[in-house]
N, C-alpha and C positions, 0 to 999 in steps of 0.2 A: 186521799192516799197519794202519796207520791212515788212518781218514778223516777227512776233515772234513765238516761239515752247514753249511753257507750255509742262512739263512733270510732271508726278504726280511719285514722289519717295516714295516707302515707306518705314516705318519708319523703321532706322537702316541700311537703304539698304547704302551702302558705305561701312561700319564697317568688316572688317574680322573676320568669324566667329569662334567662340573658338574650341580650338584643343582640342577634349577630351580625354580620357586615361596620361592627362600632368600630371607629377609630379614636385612637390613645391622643388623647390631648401631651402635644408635648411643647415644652416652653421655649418661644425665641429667645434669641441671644440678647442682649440689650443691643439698644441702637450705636451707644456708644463701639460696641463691639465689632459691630459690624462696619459702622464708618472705618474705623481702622483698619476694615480689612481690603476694603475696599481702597484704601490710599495708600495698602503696600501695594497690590495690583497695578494701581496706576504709575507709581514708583517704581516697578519693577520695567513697564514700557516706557517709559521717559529716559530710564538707564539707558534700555534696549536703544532706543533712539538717538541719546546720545552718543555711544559708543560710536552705532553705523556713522556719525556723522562727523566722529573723528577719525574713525578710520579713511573714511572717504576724502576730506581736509588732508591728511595727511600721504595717503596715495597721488594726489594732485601735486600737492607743494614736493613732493618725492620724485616725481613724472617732470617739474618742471626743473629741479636739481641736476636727474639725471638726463634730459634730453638735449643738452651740448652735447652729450658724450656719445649717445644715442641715435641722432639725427645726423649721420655724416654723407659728404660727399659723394653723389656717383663715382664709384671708384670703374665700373665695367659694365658693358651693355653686351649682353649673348644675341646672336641673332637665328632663328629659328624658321624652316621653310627651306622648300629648295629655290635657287635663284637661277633662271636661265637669262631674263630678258633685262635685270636692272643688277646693278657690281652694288656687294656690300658694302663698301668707300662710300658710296652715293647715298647709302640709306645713312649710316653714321656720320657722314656732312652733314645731312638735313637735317639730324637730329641733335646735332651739338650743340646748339644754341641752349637747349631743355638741360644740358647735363650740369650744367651753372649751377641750377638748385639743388637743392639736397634732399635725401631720402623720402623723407615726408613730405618735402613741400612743392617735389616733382608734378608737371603738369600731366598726367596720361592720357586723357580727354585731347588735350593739344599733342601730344605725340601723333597719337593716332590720327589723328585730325591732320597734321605734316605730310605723314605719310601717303595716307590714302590721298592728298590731291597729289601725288606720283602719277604720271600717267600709267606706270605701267604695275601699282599695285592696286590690287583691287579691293583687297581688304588686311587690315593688322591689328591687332592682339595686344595690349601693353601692360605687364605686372611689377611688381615689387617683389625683388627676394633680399631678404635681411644678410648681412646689412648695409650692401651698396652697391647691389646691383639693379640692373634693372633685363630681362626677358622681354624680346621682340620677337613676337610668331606673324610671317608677312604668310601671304598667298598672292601669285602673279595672275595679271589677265593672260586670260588663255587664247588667244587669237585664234578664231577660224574661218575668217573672211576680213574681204575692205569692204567699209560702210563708203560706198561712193569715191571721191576722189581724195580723200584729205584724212579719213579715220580707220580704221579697224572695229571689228564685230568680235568681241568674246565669244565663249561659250554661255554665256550667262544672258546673251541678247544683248548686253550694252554698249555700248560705241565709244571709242577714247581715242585720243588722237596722239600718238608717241611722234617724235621729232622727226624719226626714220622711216616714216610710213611708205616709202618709195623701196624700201630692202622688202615691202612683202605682195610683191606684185604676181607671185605666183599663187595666190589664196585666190580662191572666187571672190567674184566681186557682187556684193547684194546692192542694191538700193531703191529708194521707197522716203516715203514722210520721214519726218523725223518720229516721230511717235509712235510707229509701225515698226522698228527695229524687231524687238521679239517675233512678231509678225511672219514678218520677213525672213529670218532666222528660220524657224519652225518650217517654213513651206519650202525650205530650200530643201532642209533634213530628207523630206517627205518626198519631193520630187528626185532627187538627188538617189534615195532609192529604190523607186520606180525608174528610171532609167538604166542604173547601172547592171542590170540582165541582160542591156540592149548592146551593151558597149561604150555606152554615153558619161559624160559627167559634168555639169556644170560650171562652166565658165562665168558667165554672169547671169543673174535672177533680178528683173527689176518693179515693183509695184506701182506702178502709174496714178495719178491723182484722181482718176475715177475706176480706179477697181482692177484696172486689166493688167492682168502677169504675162512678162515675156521675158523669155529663158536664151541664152544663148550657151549650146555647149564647147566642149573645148574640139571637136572636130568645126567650129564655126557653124554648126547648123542654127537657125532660130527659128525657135517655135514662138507663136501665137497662143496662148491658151484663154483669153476673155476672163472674165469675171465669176463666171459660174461652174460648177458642177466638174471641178479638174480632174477629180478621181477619173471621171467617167470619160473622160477625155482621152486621159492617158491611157488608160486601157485601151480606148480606140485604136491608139496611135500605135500602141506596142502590139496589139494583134493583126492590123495593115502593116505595119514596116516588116514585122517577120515574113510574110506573108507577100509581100511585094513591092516593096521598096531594101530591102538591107543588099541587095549586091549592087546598089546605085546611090548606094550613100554618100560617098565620093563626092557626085555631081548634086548633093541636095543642095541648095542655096535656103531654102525658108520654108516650112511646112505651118500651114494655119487651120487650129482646132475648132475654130469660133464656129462652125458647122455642128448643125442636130445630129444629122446622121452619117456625116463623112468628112472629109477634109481635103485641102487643097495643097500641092505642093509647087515650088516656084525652084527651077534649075539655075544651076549654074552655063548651064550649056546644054541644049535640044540635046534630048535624047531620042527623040523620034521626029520624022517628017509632019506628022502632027502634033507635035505638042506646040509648034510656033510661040510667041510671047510671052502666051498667057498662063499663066499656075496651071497646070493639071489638077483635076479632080478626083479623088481615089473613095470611091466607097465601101 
C-alpha cells in the first residue's frame, strides 16, 4: 500500500539566504584610463608652475626696468630728537658723505655707526621713507657728573669725553676704575640722598682701588666712609650731626666713619681747650 507525504513548504524555503555585510563588485576603469587621468593632473601642476615662474621672470626683469626710475637720490634728511648739546649742521656734515648714494643703496648701519661715535650722541635711529628721504631720530648724553679729570658721566653710567669738558665743572665729580663707572654712579644716587635732609650735597665721590669710598661735599666737608656697610654708617652720621655736630659745621674739616660704633671728626680750628690736634671722637 502506498502513501503519500504532503509537506507544507514555506514560502522561499529552498532559496539560500542573502549574505549580508556583501559588497557589489564594481568594475575598474581600464588602466589606459586612468593613466590619462593622471597626466592631466600632472599637466595641470607643471601649468601651475610654469605660470608662477613667469610671472616671477617677469616681475624681476619689470623691477630691473623700473629701478633707474625708482632708486633715486637722497633728495632730504629730517632730523628727529631734541638737541641741546650737538647743532643739527654738525650732524648733517657727518653725514653727508652717506647722502652720495641713493635710496636703496644707502649705508644706515654706517649712518648710525657715524653718528653714535659723536661724543655727544648716545644713540640714533636710521630709516627709509620713499622716495628720498631718509629719518634721523638722535637721543643726546645726558650728563650728570665729570668722570675724573677729562670726561663726563651720563645718565646711563657711561663716560664720554666732549671737547668742552672744562664748561661743566659745576656737575659733581665721581671717580673710581674705569670699569666701576655705573658703580659709582649708582652710589652717588644713594648717598646724594641720604645727605640732602642734612643740608649736604656732593661735591666729589671717589672709589679708591681697594674698596674705600670718600665723599667730599659742596660745604667742603669730607667724609671717610671705608668699604663696608655704608648704609649703616650714614645713619650713624645723620643721627650724631643732628644731634651734635650741625651748629659747628662751619668749622668741620673731615669726619671719619671707618669706626664700629662711633666716629671721629677733624676741625678746622679748636673748638674747645680740649680738642687740641687730634680728631675728636663722637659716639
Amino acid at each position: 500500500m502506498y502513501g503519500t507525504m504532503l509537506r507544507h513548504r514555506q514560502p522561499g524555503a529552498g532559496r539560500m539566504p542573502a549574505r549580508r555585510g556583501a559588497s557589489r563588485m564594481v568594475a575598474k576603469p581600464p588602466v589606459s584610463a586612468r593613466l590619462s587621468k593622471l597626466g592631466m593632473s600632472l599637466l595641470k601642476k607643471l601649468g601651475g608652475l610654469l605660470l608662477l615662474a613667469a610671472l616671477g621672470a617677469g616681475s624681476y626683469f619689470l623691477g630691473l626696468r623700473l629701478m633707474p626710475y625708482a632708486d633715486q637720490p637722497i633728495a632730504d634728511v629730517k632730523l628727529e630728537g631734541h638737541l641741546s648739546y650737538v647743532s643739527s649742521q654738525a650732524v648733517l656734515d657727518r653725514i653727508a658723505p652717506f647722502r652720495q648714494a641713493s635710496f636703496f643703496s644707502v649705508d644706515l648701519a654706517g649712518i648710525r655707526s657715524e653718528l653714535e661715535s659723536m661724543s655727544w650722541i648716545a644713540k640714533a635711529e636710521v630709516r627709509r621713507v620713499w622716495p628720498d628721504r631718509l629719518v634721523v631720530h638722535l637721543e643726546e648724553q645726558l650728563p650728570i657728573a665729570r668722570w675724573g679729570d677729562e670726561a663726563l658721566l651720563s645718565n646711563q653710567g657711561e663716560a664720554f669725553a666732549p671737547s668742552e669738558v672744562s664748561h661743566y665743572e659745576h656737575l659733581p665729580q665721581l671717580a673710581g676704575p674705569q670699569q666701576a663707572q655705573e658703580k659709582v654712579m649708582q652710589q652717588y644716587h644713594v648717598l646724594n640722598q641720604l645727605l640732602r635732609p642734612l643740608g649736604f650735597s656732593i661735591a666729589r665721590l671717589e672709589l679708591r682701588e681697594r674698596g674705600s669710598w670718600y665723599v667730599t661735599t659742596t660745604q667742603g666737608i669730607e667724609l671717610l666712609l671705608g668699604r663696608d656697610h655704608l648704609l649703616a654708617k650714614m645713619r650713624r652720621f645723620s643721627a650724631i650731626y643732628e644731634r651734635a655736630l650741625k651748629e659747628q659745621n662751619a668749622n668741620i674739616a673731615r669726619i671719619d666713619l671707618r669706626y664700629a660704633n662711633g666716629l671721629a671728626v677733624a676741625w678746622r680750628e679748636p673748638v674747645a681747650p680740649t680738642a687740641g690736634a687730634e680728631p675728636a671722637a663722637v659716639h
